[in-house]
VOLO-752276 format. One record per residue (C-alpha): residue number from 1; residue in one letter; x, y, z. Coordinates in nm, 4 decimals. Layout:
VOLO-752276
{atom NUM,A,{X,Y,Z}}
...
end
This chain:
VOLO-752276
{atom 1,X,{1.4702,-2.9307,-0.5187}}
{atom 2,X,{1.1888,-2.6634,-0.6308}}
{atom 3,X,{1.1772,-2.3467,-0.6824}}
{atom 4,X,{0.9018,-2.1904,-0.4615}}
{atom 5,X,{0.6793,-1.9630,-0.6405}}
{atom 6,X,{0.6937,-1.5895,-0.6304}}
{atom 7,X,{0.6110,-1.4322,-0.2964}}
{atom 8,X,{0.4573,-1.1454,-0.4593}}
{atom 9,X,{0.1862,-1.2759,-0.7046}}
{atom 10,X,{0.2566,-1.6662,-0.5988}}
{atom 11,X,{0.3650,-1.7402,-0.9377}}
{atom 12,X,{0.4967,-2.0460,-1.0556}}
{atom 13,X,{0.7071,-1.9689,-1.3068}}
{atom 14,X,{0.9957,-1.8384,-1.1312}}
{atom 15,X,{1.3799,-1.9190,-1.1595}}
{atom 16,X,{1.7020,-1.9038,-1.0298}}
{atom 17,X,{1.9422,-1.6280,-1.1726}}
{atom 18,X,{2.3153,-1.6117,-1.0157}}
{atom 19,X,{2.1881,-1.6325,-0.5875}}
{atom 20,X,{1.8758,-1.4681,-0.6695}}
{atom 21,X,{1.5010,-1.5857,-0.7313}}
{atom 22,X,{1.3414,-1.4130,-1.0111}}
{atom 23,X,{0.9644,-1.3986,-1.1212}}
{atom 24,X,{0.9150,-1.3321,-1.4600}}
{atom 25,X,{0.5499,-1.1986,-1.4364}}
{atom 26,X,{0.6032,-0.9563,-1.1706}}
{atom 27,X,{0.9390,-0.8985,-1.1642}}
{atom 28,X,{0.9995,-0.9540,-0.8217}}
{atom 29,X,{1.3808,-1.0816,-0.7290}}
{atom 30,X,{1.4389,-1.2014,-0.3734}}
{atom 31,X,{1.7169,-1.4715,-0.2091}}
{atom 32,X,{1.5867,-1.7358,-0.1106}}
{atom 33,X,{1.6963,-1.6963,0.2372}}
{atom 34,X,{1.4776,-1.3969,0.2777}}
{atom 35,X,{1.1870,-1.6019,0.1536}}
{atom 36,X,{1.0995,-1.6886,0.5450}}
{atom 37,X,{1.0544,-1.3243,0.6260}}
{atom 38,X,{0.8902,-1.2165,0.2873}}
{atom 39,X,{0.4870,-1.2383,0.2738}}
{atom 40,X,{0.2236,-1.1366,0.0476}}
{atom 41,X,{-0.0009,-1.0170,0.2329}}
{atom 42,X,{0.2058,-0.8840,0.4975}}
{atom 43,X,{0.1175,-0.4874,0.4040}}
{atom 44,X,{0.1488,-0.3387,0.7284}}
{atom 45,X,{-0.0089,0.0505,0.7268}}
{atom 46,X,{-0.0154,0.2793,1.0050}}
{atom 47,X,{-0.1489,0.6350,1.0563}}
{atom 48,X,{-0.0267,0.9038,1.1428}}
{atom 49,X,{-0.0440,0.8275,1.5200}}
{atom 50,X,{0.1126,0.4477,1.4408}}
{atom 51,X,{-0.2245,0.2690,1.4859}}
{atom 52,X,{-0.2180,-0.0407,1.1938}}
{atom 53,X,{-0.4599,0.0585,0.9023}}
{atom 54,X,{-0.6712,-0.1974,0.7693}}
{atom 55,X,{-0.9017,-0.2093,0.4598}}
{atom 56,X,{-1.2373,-0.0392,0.5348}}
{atom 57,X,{-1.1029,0.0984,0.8451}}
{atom 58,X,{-1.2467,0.4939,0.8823}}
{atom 59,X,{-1.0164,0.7952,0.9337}}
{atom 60,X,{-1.0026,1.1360,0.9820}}
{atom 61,X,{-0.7420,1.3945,0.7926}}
{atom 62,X,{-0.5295,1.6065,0.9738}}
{atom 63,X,{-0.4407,1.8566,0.7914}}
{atom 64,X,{-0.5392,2.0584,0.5023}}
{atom 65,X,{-0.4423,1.9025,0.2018}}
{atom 66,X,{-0.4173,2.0831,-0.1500}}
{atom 67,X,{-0.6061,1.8455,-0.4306}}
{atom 68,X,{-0.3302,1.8304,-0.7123}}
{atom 69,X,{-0.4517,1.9739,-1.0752}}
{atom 70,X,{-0.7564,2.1684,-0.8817}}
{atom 71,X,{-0.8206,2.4882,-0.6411}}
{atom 72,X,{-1.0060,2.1970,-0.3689}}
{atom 73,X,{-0.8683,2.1601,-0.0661}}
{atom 74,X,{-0.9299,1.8506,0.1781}}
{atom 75,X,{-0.9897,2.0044,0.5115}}
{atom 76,X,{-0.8930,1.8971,0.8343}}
{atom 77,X,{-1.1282,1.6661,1.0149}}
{atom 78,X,{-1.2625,1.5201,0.6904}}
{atom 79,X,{-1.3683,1.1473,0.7781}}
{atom 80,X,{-1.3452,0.8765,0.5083}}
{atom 81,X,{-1.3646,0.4928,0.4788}}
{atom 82,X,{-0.9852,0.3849,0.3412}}
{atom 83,X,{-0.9138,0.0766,0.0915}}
{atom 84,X,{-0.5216,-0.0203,0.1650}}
{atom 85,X,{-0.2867,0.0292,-0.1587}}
{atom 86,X,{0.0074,-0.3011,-0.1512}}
{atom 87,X,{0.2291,-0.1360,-0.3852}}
{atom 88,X,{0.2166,0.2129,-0.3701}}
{atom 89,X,{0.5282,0.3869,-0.5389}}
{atom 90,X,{0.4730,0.6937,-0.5153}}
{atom 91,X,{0.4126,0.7152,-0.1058}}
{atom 92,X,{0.0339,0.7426,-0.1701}}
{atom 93,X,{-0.1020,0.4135,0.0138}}
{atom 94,X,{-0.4591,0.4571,0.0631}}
{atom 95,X,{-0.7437,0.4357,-0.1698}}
{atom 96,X,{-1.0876,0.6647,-0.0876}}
{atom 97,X,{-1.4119,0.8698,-0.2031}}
{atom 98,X,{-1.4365,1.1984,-0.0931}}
{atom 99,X,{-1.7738,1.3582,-0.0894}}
{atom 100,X,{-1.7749,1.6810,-0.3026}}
{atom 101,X,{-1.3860,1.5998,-0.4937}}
{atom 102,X,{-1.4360,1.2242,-0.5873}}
{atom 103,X,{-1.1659,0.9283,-0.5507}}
{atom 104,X,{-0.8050,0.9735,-0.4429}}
{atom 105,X,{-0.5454,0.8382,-0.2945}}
{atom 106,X,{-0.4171,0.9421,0.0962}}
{atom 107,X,{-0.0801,0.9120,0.1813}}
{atom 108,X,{-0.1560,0.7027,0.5473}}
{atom 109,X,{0.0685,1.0230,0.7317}}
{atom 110,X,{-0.1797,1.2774,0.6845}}
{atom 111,X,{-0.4703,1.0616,0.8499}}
{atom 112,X,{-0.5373,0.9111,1.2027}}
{atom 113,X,{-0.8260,0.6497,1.2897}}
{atom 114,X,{-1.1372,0.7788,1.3575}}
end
């Protein structure tokens, strides 16, 4: 029997440690019963209105939204073109360039689809 490769970053150097399937180059752990309903690419985003993001994809903000370390301020009905973040830790999921402040990242709540 193999050991299927990581369903993260599709290594193939995984292994077995006690009931769980470890990659060592990501250091994802999963069972391997939950493999069936674990996929890569399987980054589901949705706005703040529940309509699924998807890379590219334009939207507007919908509220005012304070710039962290500056005195700029995002303004409601900004419109910008969105790159989808996989493994955002911090809550802030969506790549973009704002005219005037530069690139940032969106959290997908504060946004609808234009």
């Amino acid at each position: 029997m193999s050991i299927p490769a990581c369903t993260q970053c599709k290594s193939e150097y995984t292994y077995y440690d006690g009931d769980l399937i470890v990659c060592p180059e990501c250091a994802h752990e999963w069972k391997e019963s939950d493999q069936s309903t674990l996929t890569a690419d399987a980054v589901q985003i949705q706005d703040a209105n529940g309509q699924l993001l998807q890379d590219g994809d334009f939207v507007t903000v919908i509220k005012d939204l304070k710039v962290k370390g500056s005195s700029s301020v995002v303004k409601v009905g900004t419109k910008v073109k969105v790159r989808l973040i996989e493994h955002a830790t911090d809550g802030h999921n969506l790549d973009c360039k704002i005219t005037g402040i530069g690139a940032m990242k969106l959290k997908s709540e504060f946004v609808k689809k234009a």
